[in-house]
N, C-alpha and C positions, 0 to 999 in steps of 0.2 A: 404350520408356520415355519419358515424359510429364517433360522436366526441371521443366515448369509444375503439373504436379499437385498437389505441397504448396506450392506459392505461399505461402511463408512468410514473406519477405523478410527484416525484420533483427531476427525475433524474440527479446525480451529483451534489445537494446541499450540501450533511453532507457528501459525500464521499472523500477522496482527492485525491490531483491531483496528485500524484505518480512520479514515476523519470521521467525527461524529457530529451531525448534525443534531438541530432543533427537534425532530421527531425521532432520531435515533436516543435524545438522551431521555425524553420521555417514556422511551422503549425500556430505557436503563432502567428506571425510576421503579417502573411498572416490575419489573423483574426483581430487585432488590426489595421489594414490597410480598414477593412471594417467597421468599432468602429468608428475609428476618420471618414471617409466619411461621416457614417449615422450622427455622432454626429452633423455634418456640414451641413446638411440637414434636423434634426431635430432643431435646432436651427434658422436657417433662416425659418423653419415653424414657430416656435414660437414667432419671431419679427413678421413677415407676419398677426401672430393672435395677438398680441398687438396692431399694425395698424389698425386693421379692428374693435378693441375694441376700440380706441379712435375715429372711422368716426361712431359708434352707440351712439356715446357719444353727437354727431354731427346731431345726427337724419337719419345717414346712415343705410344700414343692419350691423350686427355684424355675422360675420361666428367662431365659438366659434376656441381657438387653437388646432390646429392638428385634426381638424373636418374639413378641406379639403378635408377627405377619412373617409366616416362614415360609417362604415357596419353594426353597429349596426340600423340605421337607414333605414328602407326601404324605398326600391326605389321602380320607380312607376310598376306595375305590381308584387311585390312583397308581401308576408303578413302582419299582425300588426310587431312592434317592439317587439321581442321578448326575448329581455335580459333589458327595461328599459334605453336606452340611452344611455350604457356604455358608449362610445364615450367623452361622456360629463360629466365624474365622476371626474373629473378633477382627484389631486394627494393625496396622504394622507403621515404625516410626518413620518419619520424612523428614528434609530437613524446613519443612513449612509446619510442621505439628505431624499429630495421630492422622491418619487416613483410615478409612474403613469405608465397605459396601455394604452398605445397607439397600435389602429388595424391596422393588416398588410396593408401595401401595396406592393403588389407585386413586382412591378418594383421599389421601393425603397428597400425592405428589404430581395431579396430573396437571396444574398449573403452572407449576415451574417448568416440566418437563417441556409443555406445548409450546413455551414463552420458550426455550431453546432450540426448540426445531422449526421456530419461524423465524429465528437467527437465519440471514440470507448465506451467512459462511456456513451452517450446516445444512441450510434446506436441499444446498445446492448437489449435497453428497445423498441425504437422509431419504431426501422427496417427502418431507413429510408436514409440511407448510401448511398452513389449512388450519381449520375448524378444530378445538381442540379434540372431538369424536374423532378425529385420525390416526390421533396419538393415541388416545384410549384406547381404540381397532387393535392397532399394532401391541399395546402392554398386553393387555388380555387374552389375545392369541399366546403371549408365552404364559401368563399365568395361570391360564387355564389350557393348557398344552399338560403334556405328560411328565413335565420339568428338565426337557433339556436343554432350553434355554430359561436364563433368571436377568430381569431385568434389574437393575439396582441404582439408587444416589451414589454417588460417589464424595464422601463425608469427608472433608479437610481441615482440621483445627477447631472440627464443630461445624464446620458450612460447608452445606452441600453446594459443588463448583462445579459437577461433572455426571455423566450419563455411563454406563458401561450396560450390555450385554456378556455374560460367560455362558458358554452354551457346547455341550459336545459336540466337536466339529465332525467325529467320525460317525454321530447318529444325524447328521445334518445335512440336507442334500448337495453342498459344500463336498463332500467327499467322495461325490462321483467324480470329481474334479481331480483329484491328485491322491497319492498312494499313501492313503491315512491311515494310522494306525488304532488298536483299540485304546479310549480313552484319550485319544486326543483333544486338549480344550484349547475352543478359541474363545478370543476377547474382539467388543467395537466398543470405541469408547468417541466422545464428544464429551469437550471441555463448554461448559456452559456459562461460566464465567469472563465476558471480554478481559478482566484485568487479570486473568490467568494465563493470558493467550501469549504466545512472544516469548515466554521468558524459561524455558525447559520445562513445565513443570509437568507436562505431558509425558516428557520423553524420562523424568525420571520415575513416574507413576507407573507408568507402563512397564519398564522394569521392575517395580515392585511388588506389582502385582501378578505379575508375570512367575515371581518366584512364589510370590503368597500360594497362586495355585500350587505349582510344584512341590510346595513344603506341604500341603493339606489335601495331596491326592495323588498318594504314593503311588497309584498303578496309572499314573500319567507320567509319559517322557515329552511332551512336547505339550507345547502352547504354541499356538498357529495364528493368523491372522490374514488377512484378503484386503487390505484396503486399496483404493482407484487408483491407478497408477496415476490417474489425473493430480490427484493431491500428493503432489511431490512434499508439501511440509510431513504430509501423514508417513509416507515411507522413511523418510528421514528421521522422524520420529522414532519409528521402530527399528529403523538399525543405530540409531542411536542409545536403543533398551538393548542392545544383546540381540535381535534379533537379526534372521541371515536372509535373505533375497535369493530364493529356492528357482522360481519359476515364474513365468506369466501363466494365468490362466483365464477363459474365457469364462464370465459367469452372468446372471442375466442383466442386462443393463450396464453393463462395465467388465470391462479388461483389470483383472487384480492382481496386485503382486502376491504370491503366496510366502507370507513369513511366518519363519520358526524360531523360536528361539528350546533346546536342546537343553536337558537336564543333565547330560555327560559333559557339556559345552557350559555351563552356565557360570561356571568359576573363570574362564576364559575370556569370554565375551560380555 
């Protein structure tokens, strides 16, 4: 599995949400119905990992929050860890609340996710429109992949708004493409939320996440990115995070800008 192959990057962040008809709010409805579930089930994980934090306090195990389901984590017959833990990066503050990535789980999140990528503003980057088995295809290829890409919620204030992929771009076939170095991490992110769309909040996640890696994966200097040149809000986006417009480069299905954003450079930019 290709984590660069929908090279979508922060589609429908900076773009807006345009008129919404009769069947579009419906769409809404349906979606905010899958919000509040997961919100309801994210939440009782996270009392669940409070509990299990006061029985280590006890001299019990501590299974950390929302590390129920760790993919960052290999399992056994599996390779080293190869993103550093995510899992366990806990959240970092925003000026909207806590954020934090939390990795898919499948049979929790695959409803929200599919009800996103048949958003016509993302399908049009994602291609992944369709039958919710689509979406399912594409998570399980990275979750049962070797862990170099981790698919994850994107958790805001408690509600999950947003899709991201982090995935090593220099074990990625992405890095036939341009002179990557080792440990290089890239990020694709889709804002899933219409009412999040329009108003930065892409371009200030992006940067923070962007550092979140760099703080929690010492032997990475760069965080990289490919999104379409087509979605000019997406590149805008990312050089509005710190990130610098290296290159074009040809990759399957799209022409992508190659952005970095630089760990010597990140107090600068």
């Amino acid at each position: 599995m290709s984590a660069a192959t929908p090279g979508p990057g922060v589609n429908g962040a900076e773009g807006t949400a345009g008129t919404v008809g009769e069947g579009d709010t419906l769409e809404l409805r349906t979606a905010d119905a899958f919000t509040d579930e997961l919100v309801h089930v994210l939440t009782q994980e996270l009392q669940q990992g409070a509990t299990q934090q006061q029985g280590e306090a006890q001299g019990g195990d501590f299974i950390e929050l929302i590390a129920c389901d760790r993919p960052s984590t290999p399992a056994a017959g599996r390779g080293p860890d190869l993103l550093d833990g995510l899992a366990e990066w806990g959240p970092v503050s925003t000026g909207e609340g806590p954020f934090q990535l939390v990795p898919v789980r499948v049979e929790r999140d695959l409803p929200l996710v599919a009800q996103w990528m048949n958003d016509p503003a993302v399908a049009a980057f994602w291609e992944l429109a369709g039958p919710e088995s689509a979406t399912a295809d594409h998570l399980r290829a990275q979750l049962d992949g070797d862990g170099r890409s981790i698919p994850c919620l994107g958790v805001l204030g408690g509600v999950p708004m947003s899709y991201w992929e982090v995935y090593r771009a220099d074990l990625d076939p992405v890095a036939r493409h341009y002179p990557a170095r080792p440990h290089d991490t890239g990020l694709h992110l889709l804002i899933g939320r219409v009412a999040d769309r329009g108003r930065g909040i892409g371009t200030d996640l992006l940067r923070r996440v962007a550092d979140h890696v760099l703080d929690h994966r010492p032997s990475c200097t760069r965080v990289v990115a490919e999104p379409d040149l087509r979605n000019t809000a997406s590149v805008a986006a990312f050089l509005g995070a710190g990130f610098r417009l290296t290159r074009e480069i040809e990759l399957p299905g799209k022409r992508a800008g190659l952005m970095i954003r630089d760990r010597a450079l990140r107090g600068l930019l």
